[in-house]
C-alpha positions as CSV (number, residue, x, y, z in Angstrom):
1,X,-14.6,52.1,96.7
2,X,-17.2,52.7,94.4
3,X,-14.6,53.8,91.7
4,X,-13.0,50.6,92.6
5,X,-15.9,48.7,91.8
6,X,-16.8,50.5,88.8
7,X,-13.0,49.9,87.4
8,X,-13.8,46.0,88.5
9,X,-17.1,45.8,86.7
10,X,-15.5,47.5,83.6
11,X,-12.4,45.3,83.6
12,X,-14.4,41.7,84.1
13,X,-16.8,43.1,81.4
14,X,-14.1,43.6,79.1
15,X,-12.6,40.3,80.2
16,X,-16.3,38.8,78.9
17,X,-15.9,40.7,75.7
18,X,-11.9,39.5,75.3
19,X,-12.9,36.2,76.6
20,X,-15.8,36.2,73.9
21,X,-13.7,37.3,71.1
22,X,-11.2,34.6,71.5
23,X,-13.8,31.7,71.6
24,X,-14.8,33.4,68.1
25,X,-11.5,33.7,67.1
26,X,-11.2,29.9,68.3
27,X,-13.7,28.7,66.1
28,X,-12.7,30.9,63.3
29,X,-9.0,29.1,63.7
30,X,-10.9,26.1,64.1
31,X,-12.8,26.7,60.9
32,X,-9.8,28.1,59.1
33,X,-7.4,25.2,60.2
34,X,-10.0,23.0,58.5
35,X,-10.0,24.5,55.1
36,X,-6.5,24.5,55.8
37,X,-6.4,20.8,55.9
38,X,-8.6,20.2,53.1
39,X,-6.3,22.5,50.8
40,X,-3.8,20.6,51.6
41,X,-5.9,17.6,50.8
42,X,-6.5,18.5,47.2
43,X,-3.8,20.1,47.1
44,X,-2.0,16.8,47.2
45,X,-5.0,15.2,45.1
46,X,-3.9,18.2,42.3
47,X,-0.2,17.0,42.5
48,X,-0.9,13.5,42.3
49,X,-2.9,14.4,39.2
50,X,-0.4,16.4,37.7
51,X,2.1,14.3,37.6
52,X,-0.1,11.2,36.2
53,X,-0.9,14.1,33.1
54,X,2.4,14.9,32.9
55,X,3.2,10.7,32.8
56,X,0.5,10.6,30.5
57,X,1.7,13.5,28.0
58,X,5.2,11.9,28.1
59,X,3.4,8.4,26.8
60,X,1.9,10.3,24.2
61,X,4.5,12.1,22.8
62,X,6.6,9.1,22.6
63,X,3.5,7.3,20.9
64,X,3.5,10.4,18.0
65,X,7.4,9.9,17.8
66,X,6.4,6.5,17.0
67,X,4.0,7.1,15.1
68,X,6.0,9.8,13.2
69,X,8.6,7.4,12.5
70,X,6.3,4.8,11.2
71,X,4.5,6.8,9.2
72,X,7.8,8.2,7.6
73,X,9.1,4.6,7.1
74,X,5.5,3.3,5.7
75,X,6.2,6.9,3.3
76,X,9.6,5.2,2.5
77,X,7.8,1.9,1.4
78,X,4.7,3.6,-0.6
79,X,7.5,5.8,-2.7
80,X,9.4,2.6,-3.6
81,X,6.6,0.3,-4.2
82,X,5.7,3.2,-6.2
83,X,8.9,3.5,-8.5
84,X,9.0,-0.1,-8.5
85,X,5.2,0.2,-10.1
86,X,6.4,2.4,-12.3
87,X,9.7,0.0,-13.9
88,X,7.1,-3.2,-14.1
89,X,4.9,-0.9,-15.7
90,X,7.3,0.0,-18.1
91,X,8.7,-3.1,-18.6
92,X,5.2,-4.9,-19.0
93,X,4.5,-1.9,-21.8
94,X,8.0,-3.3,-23.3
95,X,6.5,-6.8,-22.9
96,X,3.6,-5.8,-24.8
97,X,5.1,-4.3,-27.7
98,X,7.6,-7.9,-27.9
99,X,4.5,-9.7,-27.8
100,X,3.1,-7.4,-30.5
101,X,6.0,-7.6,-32.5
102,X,6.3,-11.7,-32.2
103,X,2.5,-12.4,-33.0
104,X,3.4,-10.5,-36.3
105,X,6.2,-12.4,-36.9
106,X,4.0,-15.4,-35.9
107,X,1.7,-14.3,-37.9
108,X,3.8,-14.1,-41.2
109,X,5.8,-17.1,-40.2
110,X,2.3,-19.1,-39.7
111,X,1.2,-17.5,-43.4
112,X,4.6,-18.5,-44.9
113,X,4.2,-22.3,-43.0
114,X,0.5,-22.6,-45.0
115,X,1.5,-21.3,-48.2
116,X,4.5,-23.7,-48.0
117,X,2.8,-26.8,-47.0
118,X,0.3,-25.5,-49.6
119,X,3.4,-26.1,-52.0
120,X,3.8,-29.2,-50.6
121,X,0.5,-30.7,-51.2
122,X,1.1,-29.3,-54.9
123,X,4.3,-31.0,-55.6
124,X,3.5,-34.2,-54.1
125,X,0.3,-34.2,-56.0
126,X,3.0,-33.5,-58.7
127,X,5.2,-36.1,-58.0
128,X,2.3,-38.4,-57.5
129,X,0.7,-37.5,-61.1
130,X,4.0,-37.9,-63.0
131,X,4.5,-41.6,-60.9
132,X,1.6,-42.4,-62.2
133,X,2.4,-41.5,-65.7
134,X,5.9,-42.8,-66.1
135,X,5.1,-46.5,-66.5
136,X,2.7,-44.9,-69.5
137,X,5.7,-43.4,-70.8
138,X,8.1,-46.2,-70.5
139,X,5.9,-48.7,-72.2
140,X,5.0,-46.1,-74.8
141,X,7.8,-45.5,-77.6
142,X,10.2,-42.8,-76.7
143,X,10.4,-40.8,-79.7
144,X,6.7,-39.6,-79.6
145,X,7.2,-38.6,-76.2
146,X,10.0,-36.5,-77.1
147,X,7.7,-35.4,-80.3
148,X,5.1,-34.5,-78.5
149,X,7.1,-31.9,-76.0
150,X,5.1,-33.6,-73.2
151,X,8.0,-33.7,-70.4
152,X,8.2,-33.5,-66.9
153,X,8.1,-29.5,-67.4
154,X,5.6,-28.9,-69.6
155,X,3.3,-31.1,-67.5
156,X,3.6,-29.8,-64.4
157,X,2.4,-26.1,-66.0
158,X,-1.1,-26.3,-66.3
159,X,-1.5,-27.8,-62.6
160,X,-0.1,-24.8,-60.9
């Protein structure tokens, strides 16, 4: 009987010991089951996240498409307003040179103009002169004015 007991004693203290071990092991699950949960937890946090970067990388690369595209457009304008610089520019350098070329022109027109009217003061001075004169010569005798060589020609000589 003593064997018996012995054998009893041995398996209840291996029951304690098994009976031990699985409360440990109970807490452990326990313990593990709550790290579990809180993967989980940011696991789903992660996710969540991911897909607002992904969202958020879509935006932006539809922004630099965008942006690409307007910058090649505003690259479009800025070579044409540049070429259409370049014809004003040349036709403002033509422009130039016209207006050169006219002010000369308007320049010897405006010197021709004073010389004439200079001419024209002269012969009405002329004209004015011999007025003046031909009564003298009407009411002097005729002969010694044609004597004398004093016609319309020979005096308008000395005044010019």
């Amino acid at each position: 009987m003593e064997q018996r007991e012995q054998e009893q004693h041995r398996h209840e203290t291996q029951m304690q010991q098994v009976q031990h071990e699985m409360r440990q092991l109970q807490q452990v699950l326990i313990v593990k089951q709550d790290e579990v949960t809180m993967l989980n937890r940011d696991n789903a946090r992660l996710v969540t996240e991911a897909q607002q970067q992904h969202k958020r990388i879509y935006e932006l690369e539809d922004q630099l498409s965008k942006t690409t595209q307007a910058c090649a457009a505003a690259e479009k304008q800025l070579l044409s307003a540049e070429r259409d610089g370049e014809a004003l520019q040349r036709r403002c350098h033509s422009l130039e040179e016209d207006v050169a070329r006219l002010t000369e022109a308007s320049n010897a027109q405006h010197g021709l103009v004073q010389e004439m009217q200079l001419r024209l003061v002269d012969a009405i001075a002329q004209v004015s002169r011999l007025a003046e004169r031909a009564p003298e010569r009407e009411a002097g005798d005729p002969a010694e004015g044609d004597a004398s060589g004093g016609g319309l020609a020979a005096q308008s000589e000395p005044d010019q």
